[in-house]
C-alpha beads as a LAMMPS data file, in Angstrom:
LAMMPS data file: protein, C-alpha beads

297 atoms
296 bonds

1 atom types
1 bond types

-500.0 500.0 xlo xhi
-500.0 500.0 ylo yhi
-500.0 500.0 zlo zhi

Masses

1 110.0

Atoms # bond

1 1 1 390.319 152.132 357.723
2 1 1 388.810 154.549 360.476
3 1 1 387.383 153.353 363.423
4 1 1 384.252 154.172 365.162
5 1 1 383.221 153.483 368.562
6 1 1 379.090 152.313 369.456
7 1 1 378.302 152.924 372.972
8 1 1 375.461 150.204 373.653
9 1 1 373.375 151.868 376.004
10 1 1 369.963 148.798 375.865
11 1 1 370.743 147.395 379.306
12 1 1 370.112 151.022 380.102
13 1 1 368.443 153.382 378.258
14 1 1 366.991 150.533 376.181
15 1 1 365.390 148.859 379.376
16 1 1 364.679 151.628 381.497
17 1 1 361.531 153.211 379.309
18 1 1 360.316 149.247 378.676
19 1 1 357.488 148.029 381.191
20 1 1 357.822 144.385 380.939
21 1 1 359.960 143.998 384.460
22 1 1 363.598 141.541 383.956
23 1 1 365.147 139.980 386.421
24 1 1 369.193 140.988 387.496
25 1 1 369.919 137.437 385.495
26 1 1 368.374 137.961 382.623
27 1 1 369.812 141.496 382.550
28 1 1 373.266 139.977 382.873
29 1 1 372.922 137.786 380.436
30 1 1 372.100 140.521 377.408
31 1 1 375.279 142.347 378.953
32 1 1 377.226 138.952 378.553
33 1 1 375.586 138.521 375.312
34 1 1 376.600 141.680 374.070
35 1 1 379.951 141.704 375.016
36 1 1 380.616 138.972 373.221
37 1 1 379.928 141.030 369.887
38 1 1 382.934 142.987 370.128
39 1 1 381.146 146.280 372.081
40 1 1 383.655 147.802 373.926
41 1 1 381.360 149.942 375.953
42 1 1 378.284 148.489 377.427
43 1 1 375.986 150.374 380.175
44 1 1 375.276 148.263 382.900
45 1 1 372.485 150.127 384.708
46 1 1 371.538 153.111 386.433
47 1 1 372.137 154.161 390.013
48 1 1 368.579 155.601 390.571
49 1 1 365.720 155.079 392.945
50 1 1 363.595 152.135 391.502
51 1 1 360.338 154.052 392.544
52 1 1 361.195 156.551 389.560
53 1 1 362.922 153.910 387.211
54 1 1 361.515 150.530 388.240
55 1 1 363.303 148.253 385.547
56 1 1 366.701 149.659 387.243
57 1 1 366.580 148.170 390.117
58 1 1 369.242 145.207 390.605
59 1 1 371.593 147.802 389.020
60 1 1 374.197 147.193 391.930
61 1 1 373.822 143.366 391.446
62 1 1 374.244 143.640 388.090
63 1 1 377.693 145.611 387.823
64 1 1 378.976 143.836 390.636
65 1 1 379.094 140.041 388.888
66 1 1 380.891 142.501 385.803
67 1 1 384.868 142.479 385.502
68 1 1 384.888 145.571 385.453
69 1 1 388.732 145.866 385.371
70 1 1 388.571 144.069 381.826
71 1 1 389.139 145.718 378.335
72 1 1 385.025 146.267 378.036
73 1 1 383.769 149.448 379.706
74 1 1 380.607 149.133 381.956
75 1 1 379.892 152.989 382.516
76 1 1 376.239 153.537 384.687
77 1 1 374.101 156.381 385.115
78 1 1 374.548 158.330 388.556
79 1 1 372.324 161.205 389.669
80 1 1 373.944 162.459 392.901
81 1 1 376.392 161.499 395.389
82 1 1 373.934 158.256 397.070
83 1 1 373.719 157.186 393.730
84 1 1 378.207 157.606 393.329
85 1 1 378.289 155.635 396.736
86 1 1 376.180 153.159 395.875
87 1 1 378.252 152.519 392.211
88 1 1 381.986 152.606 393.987
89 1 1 380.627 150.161 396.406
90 1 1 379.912 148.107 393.248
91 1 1 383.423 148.739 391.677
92 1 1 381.993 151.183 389.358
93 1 1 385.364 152.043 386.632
94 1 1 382.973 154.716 384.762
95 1 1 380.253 156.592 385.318
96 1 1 377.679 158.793 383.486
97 1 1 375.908 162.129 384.252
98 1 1 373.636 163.714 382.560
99 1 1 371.981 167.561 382.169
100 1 1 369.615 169.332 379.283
101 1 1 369.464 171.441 376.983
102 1 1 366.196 172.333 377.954
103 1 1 364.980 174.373 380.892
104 1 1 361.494 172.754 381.064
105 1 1 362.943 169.369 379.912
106 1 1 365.359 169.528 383.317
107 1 1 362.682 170.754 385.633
108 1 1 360.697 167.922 384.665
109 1 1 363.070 165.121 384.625
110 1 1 365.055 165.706 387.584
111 1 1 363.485 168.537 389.456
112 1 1 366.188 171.062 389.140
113 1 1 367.394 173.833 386.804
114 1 1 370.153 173.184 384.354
115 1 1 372.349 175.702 386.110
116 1 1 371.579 173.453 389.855
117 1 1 371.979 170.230 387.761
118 1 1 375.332 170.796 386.992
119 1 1 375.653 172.338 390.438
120 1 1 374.857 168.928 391.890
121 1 1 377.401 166.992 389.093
122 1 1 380.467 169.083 390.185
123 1 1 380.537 167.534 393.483
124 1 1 379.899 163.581 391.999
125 1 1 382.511 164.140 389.488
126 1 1 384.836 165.526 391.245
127 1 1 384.633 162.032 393.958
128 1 1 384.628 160.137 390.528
129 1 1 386.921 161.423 389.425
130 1 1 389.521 161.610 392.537
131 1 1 388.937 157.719 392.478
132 1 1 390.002 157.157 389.544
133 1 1 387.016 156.988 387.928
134 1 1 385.780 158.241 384.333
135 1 1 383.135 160.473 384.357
136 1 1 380.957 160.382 380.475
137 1 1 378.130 163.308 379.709
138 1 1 374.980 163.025 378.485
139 1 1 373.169 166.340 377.328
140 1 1 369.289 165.786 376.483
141 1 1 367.325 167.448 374.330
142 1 1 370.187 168.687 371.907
143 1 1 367.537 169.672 368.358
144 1 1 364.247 169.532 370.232
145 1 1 362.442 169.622 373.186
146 1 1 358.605 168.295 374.103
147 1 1 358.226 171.486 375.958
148 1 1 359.702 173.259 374.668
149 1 1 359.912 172.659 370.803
150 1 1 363.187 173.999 369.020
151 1 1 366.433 174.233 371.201
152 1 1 369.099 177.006 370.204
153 1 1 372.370 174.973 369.233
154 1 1 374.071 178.089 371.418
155 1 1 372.552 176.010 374.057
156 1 1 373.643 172.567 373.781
157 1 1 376.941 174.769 373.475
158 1 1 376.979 175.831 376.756
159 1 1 375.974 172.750 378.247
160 1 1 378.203 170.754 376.685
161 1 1 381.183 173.232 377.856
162 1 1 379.945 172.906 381.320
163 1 1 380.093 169.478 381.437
164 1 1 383.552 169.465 379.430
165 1 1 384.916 171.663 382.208
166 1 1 383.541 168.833 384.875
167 1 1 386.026 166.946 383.459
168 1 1 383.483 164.491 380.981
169 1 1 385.776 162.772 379.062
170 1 1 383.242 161.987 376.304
171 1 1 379.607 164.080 376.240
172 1 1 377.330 162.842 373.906
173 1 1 374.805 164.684 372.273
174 1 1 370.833 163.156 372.378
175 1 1 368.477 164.241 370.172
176 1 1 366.100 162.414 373.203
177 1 1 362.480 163.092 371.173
178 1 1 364.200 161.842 367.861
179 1 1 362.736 165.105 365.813
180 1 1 366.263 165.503 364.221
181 1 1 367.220 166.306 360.383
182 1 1 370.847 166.220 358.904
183 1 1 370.374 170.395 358.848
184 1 1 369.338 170.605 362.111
185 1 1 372.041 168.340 363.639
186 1 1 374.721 170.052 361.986
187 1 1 373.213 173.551 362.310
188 1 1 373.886 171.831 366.136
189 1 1 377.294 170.463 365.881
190 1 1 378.453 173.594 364.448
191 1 1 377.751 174.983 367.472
192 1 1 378.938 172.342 370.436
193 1 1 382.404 172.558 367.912
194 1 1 383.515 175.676 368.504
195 1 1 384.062 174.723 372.482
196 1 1 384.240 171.589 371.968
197 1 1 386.342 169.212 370.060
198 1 1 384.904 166.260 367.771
199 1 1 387.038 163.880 369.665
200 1 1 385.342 164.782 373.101
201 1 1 381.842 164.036 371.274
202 1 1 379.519 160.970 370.434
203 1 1 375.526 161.074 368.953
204 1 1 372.728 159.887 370.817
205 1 1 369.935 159.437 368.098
206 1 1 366.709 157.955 368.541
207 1 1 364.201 157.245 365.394
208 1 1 361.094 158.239 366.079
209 1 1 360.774 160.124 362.660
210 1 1 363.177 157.309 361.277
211 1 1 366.018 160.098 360.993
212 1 1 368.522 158.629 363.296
213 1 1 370.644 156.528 360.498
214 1 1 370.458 159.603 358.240
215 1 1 371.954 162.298 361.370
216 1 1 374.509 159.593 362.267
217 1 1 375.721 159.794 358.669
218 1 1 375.577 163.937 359.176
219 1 1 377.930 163.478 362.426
220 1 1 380.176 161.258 360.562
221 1 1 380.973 163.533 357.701
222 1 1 381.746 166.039 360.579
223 1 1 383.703 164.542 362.385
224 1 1 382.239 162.411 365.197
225 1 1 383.314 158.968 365.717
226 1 1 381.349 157.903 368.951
227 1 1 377.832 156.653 368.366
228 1 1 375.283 155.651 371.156
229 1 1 372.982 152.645 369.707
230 1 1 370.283 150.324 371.523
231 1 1 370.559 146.833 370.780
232 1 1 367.037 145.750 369.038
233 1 1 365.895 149.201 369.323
234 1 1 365.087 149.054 372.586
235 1 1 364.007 152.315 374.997
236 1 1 362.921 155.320 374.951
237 1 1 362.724 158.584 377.398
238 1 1 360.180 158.147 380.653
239 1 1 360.194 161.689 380.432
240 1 1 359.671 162.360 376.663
241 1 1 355.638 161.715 375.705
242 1 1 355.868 160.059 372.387
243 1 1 359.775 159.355 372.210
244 1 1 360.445 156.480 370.279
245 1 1 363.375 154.032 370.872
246 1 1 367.214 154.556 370.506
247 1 1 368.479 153.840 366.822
248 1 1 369.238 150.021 366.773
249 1 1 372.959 148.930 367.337
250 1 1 372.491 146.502 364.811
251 1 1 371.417 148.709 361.947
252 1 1 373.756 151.438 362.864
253 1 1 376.751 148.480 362.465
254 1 1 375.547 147.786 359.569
255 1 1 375.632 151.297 357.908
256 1 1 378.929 151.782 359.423
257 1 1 380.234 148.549 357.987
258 1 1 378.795 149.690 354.491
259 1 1 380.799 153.073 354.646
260 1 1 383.901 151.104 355.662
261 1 1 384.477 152.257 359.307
262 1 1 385.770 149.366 361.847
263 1 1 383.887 148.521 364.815
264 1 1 385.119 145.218 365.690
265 1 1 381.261 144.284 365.874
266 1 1 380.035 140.794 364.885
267 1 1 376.767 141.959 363.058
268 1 1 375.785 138.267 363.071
269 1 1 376.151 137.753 367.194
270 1 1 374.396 140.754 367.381
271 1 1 371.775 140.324 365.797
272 1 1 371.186 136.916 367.886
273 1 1 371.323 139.012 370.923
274 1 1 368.673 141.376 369.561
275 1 1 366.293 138.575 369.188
276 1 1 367.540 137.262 372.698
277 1 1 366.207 140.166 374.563
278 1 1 363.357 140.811 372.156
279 1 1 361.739 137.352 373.404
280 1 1 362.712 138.108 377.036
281 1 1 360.287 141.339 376.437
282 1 1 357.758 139.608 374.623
283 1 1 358.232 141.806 371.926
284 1 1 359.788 141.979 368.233
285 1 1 362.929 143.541 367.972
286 1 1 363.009 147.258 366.478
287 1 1 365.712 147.068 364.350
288 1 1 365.779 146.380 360.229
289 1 1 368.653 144.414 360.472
290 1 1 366.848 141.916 362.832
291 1 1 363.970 141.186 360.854
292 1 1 366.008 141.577 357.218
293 1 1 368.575 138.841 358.099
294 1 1 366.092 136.780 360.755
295 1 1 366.888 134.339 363.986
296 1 1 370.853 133.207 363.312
297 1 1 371.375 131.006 366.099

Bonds

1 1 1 2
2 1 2 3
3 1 3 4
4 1 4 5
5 1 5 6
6 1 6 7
7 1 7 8
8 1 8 9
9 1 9 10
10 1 10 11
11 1 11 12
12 1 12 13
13 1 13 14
14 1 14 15
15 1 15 16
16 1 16 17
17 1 17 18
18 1 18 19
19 1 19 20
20 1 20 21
21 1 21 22
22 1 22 23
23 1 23 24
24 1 24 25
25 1 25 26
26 1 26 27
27 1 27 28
28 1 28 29
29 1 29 30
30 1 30 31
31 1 31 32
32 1 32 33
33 1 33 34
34 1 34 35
35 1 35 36
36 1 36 37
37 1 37 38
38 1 38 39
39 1 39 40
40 1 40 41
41 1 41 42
42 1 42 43
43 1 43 44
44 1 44 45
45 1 45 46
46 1 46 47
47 1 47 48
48 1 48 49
49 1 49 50
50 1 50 51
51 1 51 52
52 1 52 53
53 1 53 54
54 1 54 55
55 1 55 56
56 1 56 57
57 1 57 58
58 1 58 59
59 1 59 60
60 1 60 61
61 1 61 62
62 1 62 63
63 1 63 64
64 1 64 65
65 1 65 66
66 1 66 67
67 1 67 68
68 1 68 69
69 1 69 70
70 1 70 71
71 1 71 72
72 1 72 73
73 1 73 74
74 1 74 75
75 1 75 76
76 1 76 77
77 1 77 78
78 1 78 79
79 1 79 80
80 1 80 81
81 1 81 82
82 1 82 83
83 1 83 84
84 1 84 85
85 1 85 86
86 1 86 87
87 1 87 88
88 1 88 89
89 1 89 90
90 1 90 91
91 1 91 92
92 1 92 93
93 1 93 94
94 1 94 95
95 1 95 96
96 1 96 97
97 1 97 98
98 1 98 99
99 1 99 100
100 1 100 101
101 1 101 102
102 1 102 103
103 1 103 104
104 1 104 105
105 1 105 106
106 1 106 107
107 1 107 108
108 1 108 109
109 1 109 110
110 1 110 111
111 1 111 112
112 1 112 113
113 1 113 114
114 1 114 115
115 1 115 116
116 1 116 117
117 1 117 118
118 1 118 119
119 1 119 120
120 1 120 121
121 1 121 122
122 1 122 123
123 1 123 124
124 1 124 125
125 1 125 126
126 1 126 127
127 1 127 128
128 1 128 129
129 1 129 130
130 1 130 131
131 1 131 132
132 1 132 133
133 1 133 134
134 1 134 135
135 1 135 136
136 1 136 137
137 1 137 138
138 1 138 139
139 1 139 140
140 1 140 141
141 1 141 142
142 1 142 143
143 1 143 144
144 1 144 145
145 1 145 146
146 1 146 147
147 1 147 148
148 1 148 149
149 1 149 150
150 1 150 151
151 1 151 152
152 1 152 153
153 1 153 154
154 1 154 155
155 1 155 156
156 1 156 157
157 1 157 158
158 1 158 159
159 1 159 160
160 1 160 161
161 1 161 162
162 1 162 163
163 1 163 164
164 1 164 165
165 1 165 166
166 1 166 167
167 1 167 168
168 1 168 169
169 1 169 170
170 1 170 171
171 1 171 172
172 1 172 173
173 1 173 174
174 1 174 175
175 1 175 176
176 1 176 177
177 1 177 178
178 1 178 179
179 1 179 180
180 1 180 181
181 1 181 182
182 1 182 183
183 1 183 184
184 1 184 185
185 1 185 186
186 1 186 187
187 1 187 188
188 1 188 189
189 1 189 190
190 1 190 191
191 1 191 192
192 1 192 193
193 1 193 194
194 1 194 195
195 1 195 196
196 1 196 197
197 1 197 198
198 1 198 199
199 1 199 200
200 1 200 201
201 1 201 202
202 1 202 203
203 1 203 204
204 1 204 205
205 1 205 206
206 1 206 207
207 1 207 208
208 1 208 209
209 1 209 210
210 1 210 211
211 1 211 212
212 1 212 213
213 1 213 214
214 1 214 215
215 1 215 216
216 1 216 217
217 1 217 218
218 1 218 219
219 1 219 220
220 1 220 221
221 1 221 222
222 1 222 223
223 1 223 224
224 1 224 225
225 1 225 226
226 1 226 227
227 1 227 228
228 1 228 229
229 1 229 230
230 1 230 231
231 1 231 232
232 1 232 233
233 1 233 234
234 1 234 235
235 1 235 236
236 1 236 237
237 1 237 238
238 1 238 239
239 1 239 240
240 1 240 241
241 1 241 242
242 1 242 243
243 1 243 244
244 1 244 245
245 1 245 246
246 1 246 247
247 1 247 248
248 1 248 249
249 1 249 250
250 1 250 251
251 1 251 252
252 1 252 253
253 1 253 254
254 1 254 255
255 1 255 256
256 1 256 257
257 1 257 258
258 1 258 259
259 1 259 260
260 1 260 261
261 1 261 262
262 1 262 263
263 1 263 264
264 1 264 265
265 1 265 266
266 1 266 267
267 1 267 268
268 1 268 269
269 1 269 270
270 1 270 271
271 1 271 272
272 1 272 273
273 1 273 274
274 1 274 275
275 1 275 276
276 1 276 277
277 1 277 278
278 1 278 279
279 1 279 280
280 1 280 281
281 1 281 282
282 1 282 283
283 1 283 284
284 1 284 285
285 1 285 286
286 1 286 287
287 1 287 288
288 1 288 289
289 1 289 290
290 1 290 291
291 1 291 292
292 1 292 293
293 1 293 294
294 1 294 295
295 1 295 296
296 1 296 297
């Protein structure tokens, strides 16, 4: 049986696009939660100012009460080298950057070109990575853009070189305004494949035109194995107008578990946890699985 790997990225990019506030406690307590599911990658929080991204502040707090030196990784999003200092200081093991596809997309989520983006990375991975640190990509805006509309694959190519040659042990690939199709994804991964290998690469789908589950399947008949997933749906893009939430973790589990891949996921503590956080927000949870199987615990 093949394995497959789900990066849960809610205490993250689930949380960050969500405007009821959560305290650090409740915040540790979905991470707890989760990794109790089987997860073996979790991301804790972002290193960012909280005037930008309000609902990450307490990151610091957060990773800090994590064992970080367990088997679970706890990777969190840095932006520059304050935000690097601030995550060593909090016995960061793993870190994320994270560029565009997109010209406009960049300019208007970070201020900065894509060239000077990854300008600015080569100096925080470097430091990551000379402390023993991992260093995991993110490239945004990998099919479409709101700016922009249709990206070239050729592209998310070059970007996802770039941040290869940074030394990202892992980029993965988000389709950030969810306006995806199996064609268009592989027309995509056809692309990033030729200087990059499938191995190096995970999906970052979210469902605003409900294609996420349908590209995942795409990615998996070409080879990728790494899948980003929200838990209940959760999240969005601050900088995307109309971007819908991440695919759910729960319902991508659940297709996975259908095809026959391993996960070591516990679809039933899972799904618990989805309802956990989805009462915290005041909120139903996203996902089909959530509402199709109802409150376990």
């Amino acid at each position: 049986m093949q394995s497959v790997k789900l990066v849960e990225v809610g205490p993250r990019d689930g949380l960050q696009n969500e405007k009821q506030p959560l305290s650090a406690e409740i915040k540790l307590e979905l991470i707890r939660r989760l990794a109790e599911t089987g997860l073996s990658a979790i991301e804790a929080g972002a290193f960012v100012s909280p005037k930008w991204v309000p609902q990450m502040a307490g990151s610091a707090e957060v990773l800090a009460a994590l064992d970080t030196s367990g088997p679970i990784a706890y990777p969190v999003l840095v932006p520059n080298d304050k935000g690097l200092d601030a995550a060593l200081a909090a016995d960061a093991r793993e870190i994320a950057v994270f560029g565009a596809a997109s010209e406009s997309f960049s300019q208007k989520n970070i201020n900065a070109s894509i060239a000077e983006s990854l300008q600015r990375f080569e100096s925080v991975a470097r430091r990551a990575l000379d402390a023993g640190v991992r260093v995991r990509g993110y490239v945004s805006c990998v099919v479409g853009c709101p700016y922009e509309g249709r990206i070239a694959p050729r592209k998310v190519a070059e970007v996802s070189q770039a941040l290869a040659d940074l030394g990202c042990y892992e980029i993965s690939l988000g389709d950030t305004i969810g306006v995806g199709t199996p064609a268009s994804v592989r027309e995509m991964l056809d692309a990033v494949l030729d200087v990059v290998p499938a191995k190096q690469l995970a999906g970052h789908f979210h469902d605003t035109y409900g294609m996420a589950i349908a590209n995942i399947r795409a990615a998996l008949d070409i080879g990728l194995r790494v899948f980003d997933a929200s838990v209940a749906g959760l999240g969005g893009c601050p900088y995307a107008r109309g971007a819908s939430g991440n695919v759910s973790t729960e319902d991508v589990a659940y297709l996975l578990a259908g095809e026959g891949y391993h996960t070591g996921i516990d679809l039933t503590k899972l799904v618990d946890v989805a309802w956990f956080i989805a009462d915290a927000l005041g909120k139903p949870p996203a996902s089909k699985l959530a509402h199709a199987l109802g409150r376990q615990g």
